[in-house]
N, C-alpha and C positions, 0 to 999 in steps of 0.2 A: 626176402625181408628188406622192409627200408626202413633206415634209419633218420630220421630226417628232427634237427635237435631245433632248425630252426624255420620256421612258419614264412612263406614270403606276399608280401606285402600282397601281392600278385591274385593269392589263392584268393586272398580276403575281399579282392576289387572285384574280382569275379564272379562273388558270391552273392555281390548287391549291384553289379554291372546293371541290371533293367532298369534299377531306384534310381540308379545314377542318371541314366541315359533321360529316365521319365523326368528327373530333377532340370536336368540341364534345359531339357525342349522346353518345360513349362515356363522355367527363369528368362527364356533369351523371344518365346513369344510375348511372355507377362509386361516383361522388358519395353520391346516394341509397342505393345498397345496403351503404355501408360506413358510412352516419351513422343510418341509419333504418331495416335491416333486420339481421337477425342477422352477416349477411358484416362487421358491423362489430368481429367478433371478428378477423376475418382481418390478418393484419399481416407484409407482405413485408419486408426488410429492405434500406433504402435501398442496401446495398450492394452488393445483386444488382442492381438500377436504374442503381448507378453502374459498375460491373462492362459493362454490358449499353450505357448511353451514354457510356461510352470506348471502346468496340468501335466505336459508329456514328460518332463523330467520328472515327477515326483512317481509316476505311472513306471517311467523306465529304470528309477532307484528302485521298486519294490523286484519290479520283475529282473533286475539284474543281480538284486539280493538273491530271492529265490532261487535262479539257475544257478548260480555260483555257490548255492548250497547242496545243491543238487550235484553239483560235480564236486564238490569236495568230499560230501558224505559218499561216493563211490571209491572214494581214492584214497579214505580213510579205512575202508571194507576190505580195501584189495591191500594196504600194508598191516591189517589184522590177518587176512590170509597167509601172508610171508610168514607172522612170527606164528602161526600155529601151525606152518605145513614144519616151521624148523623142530618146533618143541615136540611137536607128535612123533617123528622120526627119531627126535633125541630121545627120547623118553625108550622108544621100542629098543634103540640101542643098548640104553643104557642096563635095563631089567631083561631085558632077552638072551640066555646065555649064549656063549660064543662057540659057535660049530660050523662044519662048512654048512649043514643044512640050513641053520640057522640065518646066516649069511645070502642064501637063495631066496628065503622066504623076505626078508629086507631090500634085496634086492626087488621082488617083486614088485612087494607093496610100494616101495617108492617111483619105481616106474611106473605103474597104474598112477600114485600119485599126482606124478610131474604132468600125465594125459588127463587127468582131473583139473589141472588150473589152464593147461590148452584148451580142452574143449569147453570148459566153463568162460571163457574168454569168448572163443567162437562162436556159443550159444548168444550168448549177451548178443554179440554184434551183427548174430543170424547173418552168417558168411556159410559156405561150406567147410567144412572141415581141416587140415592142415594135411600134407600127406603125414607128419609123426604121428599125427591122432589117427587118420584114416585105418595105416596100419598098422597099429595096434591094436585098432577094433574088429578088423579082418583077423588077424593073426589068432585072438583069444575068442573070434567070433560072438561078439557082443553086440548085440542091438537092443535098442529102446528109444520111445518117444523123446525123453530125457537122458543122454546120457551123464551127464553130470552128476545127476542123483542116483543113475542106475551106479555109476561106479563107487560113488561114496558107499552104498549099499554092501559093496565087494567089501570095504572095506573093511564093515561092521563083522561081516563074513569071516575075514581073516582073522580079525580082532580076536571075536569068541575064539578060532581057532585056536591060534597064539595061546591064550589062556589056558587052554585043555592040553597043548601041545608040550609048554612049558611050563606050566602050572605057575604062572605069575599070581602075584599077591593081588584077591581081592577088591582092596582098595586101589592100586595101582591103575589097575581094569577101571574104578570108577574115573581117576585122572585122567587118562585114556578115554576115556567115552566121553569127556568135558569139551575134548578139545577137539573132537569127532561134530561132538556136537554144535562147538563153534564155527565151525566149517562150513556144518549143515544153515548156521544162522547167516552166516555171510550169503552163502548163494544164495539163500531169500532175500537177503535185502537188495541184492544186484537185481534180480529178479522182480522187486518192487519197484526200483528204480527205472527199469528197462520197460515194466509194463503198464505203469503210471503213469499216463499222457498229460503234460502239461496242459491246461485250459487253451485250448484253440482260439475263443471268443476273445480271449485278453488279449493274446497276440493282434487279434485283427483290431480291436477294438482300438490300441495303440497302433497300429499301421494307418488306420482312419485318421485320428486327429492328428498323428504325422500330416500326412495330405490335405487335411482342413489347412493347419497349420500354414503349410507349402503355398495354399490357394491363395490366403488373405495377405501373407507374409510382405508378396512385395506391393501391393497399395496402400505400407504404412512407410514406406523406403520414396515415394516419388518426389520427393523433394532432393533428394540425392541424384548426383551423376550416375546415368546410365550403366558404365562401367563396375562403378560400385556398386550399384542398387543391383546386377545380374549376379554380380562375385559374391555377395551376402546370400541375395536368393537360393543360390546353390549351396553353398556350405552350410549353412547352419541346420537345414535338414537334410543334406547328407551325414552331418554327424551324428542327429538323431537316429536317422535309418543304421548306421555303420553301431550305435551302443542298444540301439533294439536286436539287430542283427545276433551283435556277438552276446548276447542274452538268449537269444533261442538255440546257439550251438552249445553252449554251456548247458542249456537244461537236459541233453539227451547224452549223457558221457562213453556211450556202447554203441558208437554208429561209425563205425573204423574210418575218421576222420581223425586229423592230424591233431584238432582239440583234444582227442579222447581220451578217458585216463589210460594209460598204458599198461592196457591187460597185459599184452604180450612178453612186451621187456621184462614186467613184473614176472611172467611164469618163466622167462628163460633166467632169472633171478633166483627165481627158486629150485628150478633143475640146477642149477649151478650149487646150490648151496647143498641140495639133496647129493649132488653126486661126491662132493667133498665130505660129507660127515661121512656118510658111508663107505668112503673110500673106491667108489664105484668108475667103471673106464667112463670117461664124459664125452657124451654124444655128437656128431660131428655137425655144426651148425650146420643146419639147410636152409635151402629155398622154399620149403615147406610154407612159411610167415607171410610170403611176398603180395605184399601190395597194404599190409598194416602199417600204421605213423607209427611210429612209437617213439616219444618226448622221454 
């Protein structure tokens, strides 16, 4: 597992490294043919330039709204998760009489649990598996398309059992099944998130009038020194490229990049809290995680 709390500049250059490079060559040819060859008659007028970079910020305010809603409403999903894996366990504790049987059968369920928010994690980010989840799903010999939903299913399992086993109240069973249920709503909406493709056309279509933009940008500058006229030419659509960029890593929050929401801390979060209520021995962290960001 890596822990990594903070993002370095580095990842981020490397991520638009080709924009950059394309920025730089076009600034320092456009440069030359408008100070040293005849194109240094040519003279755009900044207000086409400004016409044309108020089109792209207004384009890259919606879409950096959107993405940023799109990673919040994930991160909002996954601390709904936290407080109904806590209250579903409380809940069992609390109405479940106390026997050592009883005690095995909590144990269980909350181990299967704690491999319910791992592998619902690792689906999202369509990784392989973790070894804690792997064997666990050897061990109880489990397979399915889905396992995320196959184990919530286990759970529904247990649940009726429980009921029959201890003759819990009823209504209790319907509180229980609420929060069973909210579980089930969570992994769909991760599941809409993760299978919901952002409009590809938008992205390009702002990548384009970037590069228009780029094209005309510096024969509204030729009346400026060289120097300057190349240092404008480069920055100012690099910064465009650099808030398009961080607008399209925001919109996919499950692609185990250091942006992501942090499934994983979030579920060693919740085995952490599961093994405390229940007073259960807590598991020895692995290398199981390795190669997930987690912020």
């Amino acid at each position: 597992m890596i822990l990594n709390n903070k993002i370095s500049i580095f990842y981020f250059i490397n991520l638009i490294k080709l924009d950059i490079i394309v920025i730089i060559l076009y600034a320092l040819i456009s440069g030359m043919l408008i100070h040293l060859t005849p194109f240094k008659g040519v003279d755009i007028s900044l207000s086409v330039s400004a016409m044309i970079g108020t089109l792209v910020s207004l384009l890259l305010a919606f879409k950096t709204s959107q993405s940023y809603e799109r990673w919040w409403e994930a991160r909002i999903i996954w601390g709904g998760i936290v407080n109904d894996s806590r209250s579903l366990l409380r809940i069992l504790k609390q109405y479940i009489p106390e026997s050592p049987e009883s005690a095995e059968d909590l144990e269980q369920f909350a181990r299967r649990h704690i491999i319910w928010c791992y592998s619902l994690g690792e689906t999202l980010r369509r990784t392989e598996f973790s070894v804690k989840v792997s064997e666990y799903l050897k061990k109880h010999d489990l397979t399915s398309d889905n396992i995320p939903n196959f184990l919530l299913n286990k759970h529904s399992e247990d649940l009726s059992r429980f009921q029959n086993k201890y003759s819990l109240n009823p209504n209790i069973m319907v509180h229980i099944d609420s929060v069973v249920a909210r579980l089930n709503d969570s992994m769909g909406r991760c599941e809409r998130i993760k299978n919901t493709v952002f409009p590809k056309s938008y992205s390009l279509l702002i990548r384009s009038i970037i590069y228009v933009f780029l094209t005309i940008f510096p024969f509204g500058l030729a009346h400026m020194a060289p120097a300057a006229e190349i240092s404008i030419t480069i920055l100012i659509p690099i910064l465009f490229i650099s808030i398009e960029r961080t607008a399209m890593i925001l919109q996919d929050p499950f692609e185990n990049r250091p942006t992501d929401t942090p499934v994983s801390k979030i579920s060693q979060t919740i085995e952490r809290n599961l093994e405390e209520l229940l007073a259960l021995p807590q598991a020895e962290q692995e290398d199981a995680m390795r190669g997930y960001y987690i912020l």
